[in-house]
N, C-alpha and C positions, 0 to 999 in steps of 0.2 A: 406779480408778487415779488415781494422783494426775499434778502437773504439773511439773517442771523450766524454771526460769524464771533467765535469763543477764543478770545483772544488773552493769551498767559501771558502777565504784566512779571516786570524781574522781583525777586525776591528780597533784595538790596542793591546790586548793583546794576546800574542804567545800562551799562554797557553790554548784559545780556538781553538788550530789548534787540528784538531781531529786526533784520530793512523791511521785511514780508509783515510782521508787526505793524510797522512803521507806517507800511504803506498802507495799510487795510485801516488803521485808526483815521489816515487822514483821507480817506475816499466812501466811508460809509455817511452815511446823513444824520446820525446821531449813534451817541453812545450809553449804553445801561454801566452804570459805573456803583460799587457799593458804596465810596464815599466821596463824595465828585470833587471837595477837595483836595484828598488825595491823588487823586487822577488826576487834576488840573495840574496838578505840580510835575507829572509825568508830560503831560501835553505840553506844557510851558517849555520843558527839557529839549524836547524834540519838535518845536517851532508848530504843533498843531492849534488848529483852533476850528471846535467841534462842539455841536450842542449836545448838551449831557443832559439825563436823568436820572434821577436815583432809585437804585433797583438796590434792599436788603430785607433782610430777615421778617421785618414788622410790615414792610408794604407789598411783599414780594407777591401774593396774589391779584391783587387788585391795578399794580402797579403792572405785571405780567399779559392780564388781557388789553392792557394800554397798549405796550413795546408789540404784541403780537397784533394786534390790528391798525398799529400803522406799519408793520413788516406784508401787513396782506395788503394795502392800500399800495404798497411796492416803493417802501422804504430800505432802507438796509440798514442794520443795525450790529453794533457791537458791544458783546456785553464783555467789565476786565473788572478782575477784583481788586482789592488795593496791592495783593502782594499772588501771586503764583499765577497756577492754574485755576480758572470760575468754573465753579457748577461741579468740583470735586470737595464733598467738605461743606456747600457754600449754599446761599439762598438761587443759585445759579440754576440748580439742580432742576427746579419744578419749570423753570423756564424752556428749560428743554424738553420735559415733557409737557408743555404749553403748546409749544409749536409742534411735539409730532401729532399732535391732536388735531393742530389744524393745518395740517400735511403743508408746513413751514420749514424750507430747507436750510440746515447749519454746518456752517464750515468751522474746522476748527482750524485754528493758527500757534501751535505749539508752543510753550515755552517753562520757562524753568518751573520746575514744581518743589516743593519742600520734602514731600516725604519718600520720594524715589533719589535724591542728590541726599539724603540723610540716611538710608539703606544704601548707598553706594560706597557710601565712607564707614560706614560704620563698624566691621569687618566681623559681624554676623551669618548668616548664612543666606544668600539673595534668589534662591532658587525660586524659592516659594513663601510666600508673605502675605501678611493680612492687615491690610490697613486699618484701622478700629477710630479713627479721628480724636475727638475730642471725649472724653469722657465727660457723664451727665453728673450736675452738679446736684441734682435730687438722690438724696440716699436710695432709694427705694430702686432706681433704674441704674444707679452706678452701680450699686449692689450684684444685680442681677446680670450687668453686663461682663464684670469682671467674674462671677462663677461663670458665664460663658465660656470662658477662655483655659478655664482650668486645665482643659485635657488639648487643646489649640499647639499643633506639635508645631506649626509654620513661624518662623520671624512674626512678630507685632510690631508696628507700628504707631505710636499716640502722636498724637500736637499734645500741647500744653502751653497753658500764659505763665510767667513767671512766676505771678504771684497766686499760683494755687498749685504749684510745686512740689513742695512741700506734701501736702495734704495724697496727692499722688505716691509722691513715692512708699509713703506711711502704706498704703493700699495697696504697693507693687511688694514691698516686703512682707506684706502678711500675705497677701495671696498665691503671692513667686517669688518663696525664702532662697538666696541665692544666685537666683537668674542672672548672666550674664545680659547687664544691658549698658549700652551707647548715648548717653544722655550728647544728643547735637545744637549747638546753639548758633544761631548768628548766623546762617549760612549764610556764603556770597559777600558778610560784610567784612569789617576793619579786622572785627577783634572776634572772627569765624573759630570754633571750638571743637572737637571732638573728646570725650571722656569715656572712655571704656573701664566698665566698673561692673558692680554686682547690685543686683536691689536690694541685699542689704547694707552692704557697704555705702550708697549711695544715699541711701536715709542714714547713717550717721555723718554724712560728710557736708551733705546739702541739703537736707531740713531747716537751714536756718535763712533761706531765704537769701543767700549769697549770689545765686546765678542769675544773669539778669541776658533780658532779649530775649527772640522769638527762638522758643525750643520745639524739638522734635526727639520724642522717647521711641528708642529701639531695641528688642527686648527678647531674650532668645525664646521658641519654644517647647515644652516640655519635652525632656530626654525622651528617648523611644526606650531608652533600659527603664526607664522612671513608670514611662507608658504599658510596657510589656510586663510590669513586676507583677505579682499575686500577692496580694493582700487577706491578712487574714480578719475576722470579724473585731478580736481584739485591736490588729494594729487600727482598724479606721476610728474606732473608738475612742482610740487612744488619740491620733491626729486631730478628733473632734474634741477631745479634750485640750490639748494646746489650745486650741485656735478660742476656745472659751477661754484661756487663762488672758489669752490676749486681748478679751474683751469682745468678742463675740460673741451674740445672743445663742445660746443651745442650737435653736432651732436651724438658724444659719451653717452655725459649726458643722451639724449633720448633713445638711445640704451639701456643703464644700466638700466634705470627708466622701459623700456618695459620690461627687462626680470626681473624688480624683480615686480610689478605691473600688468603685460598682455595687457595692453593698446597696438597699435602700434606704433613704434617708430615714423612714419610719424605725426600720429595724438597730440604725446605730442610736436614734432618740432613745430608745427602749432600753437602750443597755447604760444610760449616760446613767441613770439614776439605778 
């Protein structure tokens, strides 16, 4: 039986590719790669030359008991995603638990990651943190994952693509008016960024779609004086009322108001009208 070895490609620059990297891409008998052009260009850098397969999001099952039954036929394989760490985030994820199903041993081989070198810099609090990735772009699950967080006292974490920025930040200042957050871009690269800002400050600044490259949102959370206050029936009411001026459906408003307040959401609905 062969081994499955998780191997963190640099996030921009080449020169964070590790020799242990190095060595492991060019001694495994093929690679799971999410876009093997991208990877080719990495191989090319570093003088490998490796049969690759494409392992992402739309094949990753069927493509999965492929890589894992030629790892049992006693293949060795290595899976790397175009940019960080695989299998954090990533369609990597089911891959591994692919093989502990079919008790398929994996090494990991370390390397840069985006959202722990964007909490390092960010000068947030690193104690304790919650990585949250990408947020869904279906209303109905973004909705719900952000009231998750309402009462979320640890650092957060987001990715974000450039061009749905925007539409974020709109979502960080209605949900965390004020929040002290780190908008990080570009790590590792040319024109690498750190912005320490507030979420609402940060929707008036960059709503228009000025920021460009790979971001990582860092974002403080909830005061514990904010957490520890009592509220009374009127004030959540009253909070549930803003958040309708701002275009919030009632029903949501009451939701939001319950979880940062304790009240039940039936009982602030009751009082809206």
């Amino acid at each position: 039986m062969g081994i499955l070895y998780v191997v963190g490609t640099p996030i921009g620059n080449l020169n964070d590719f590790s020799p242990r990297a190095v060595e492991t891409l060019s001694s495994v008998d093929f690679i799971a790669a999410e876009d093997t052009r991208v990877t080719l260009k990495l191989l090319n850098h570093f003088g490998i030359k490796k049969e690759m397969v494409s392992y992402f999001e739309h094949n990753k099952l069927q493509r999965g008991e492929i890589i894992t039954q030629r790892i049992l036929n006693g293949e060795n394989c290595a899976i790397v995603t175009d940019a960080g760490m695989p299998c954090v985030s990533d369609p990597g994820e089911l891959l591994i638990m692919q093989c502990e199903e079919k008790g398929i041993t994996t090494v990991v081989i370390p390397g840069p990651t985006a959202f722990a070198s964007a909490l390092a810099i960010s000068g947030l609090p690193t104690g304790r943190f919650a990585f949250e990735g990408f947020l869904s772009v279906n209303k109905k699950s973004r909705r719900e994952h952000l009231e998750s967080l309402l009462k979320e006292e640890r650092t957060m974490i987001f990715y974000e693509a450039p061009h749905k920025l925007s539409n974020t930040l709109v979502d960080f200042a209605k949900y965390f008016p004020d929040r002290k957050l780190s908008i990080v871009r570009e790590i590792t690269k040319v024109h690498e960024e750190v912005i320490r800002t507030t979420t609402t400050k940060a929707l008036e600044d960059y709503a228009n779609g000025s920021l460009k490259g790979e971001i990582v949102l860092v974002m403080a959370g909830k005061p514990k004086s904010e957490s520890d206050e009592s509220y009374t029936l009127e004030q959540a009411v009253e909070i549930a009322k803003k958040l309708i001026a701002d275009g919030v459906k009632a029903t949501d408003a009451s939701k939001q108001s319950a979880a940062i307040t304790g009240f039940k959401k039936n009982e602030i609905y009751k009082n809206l009208v």
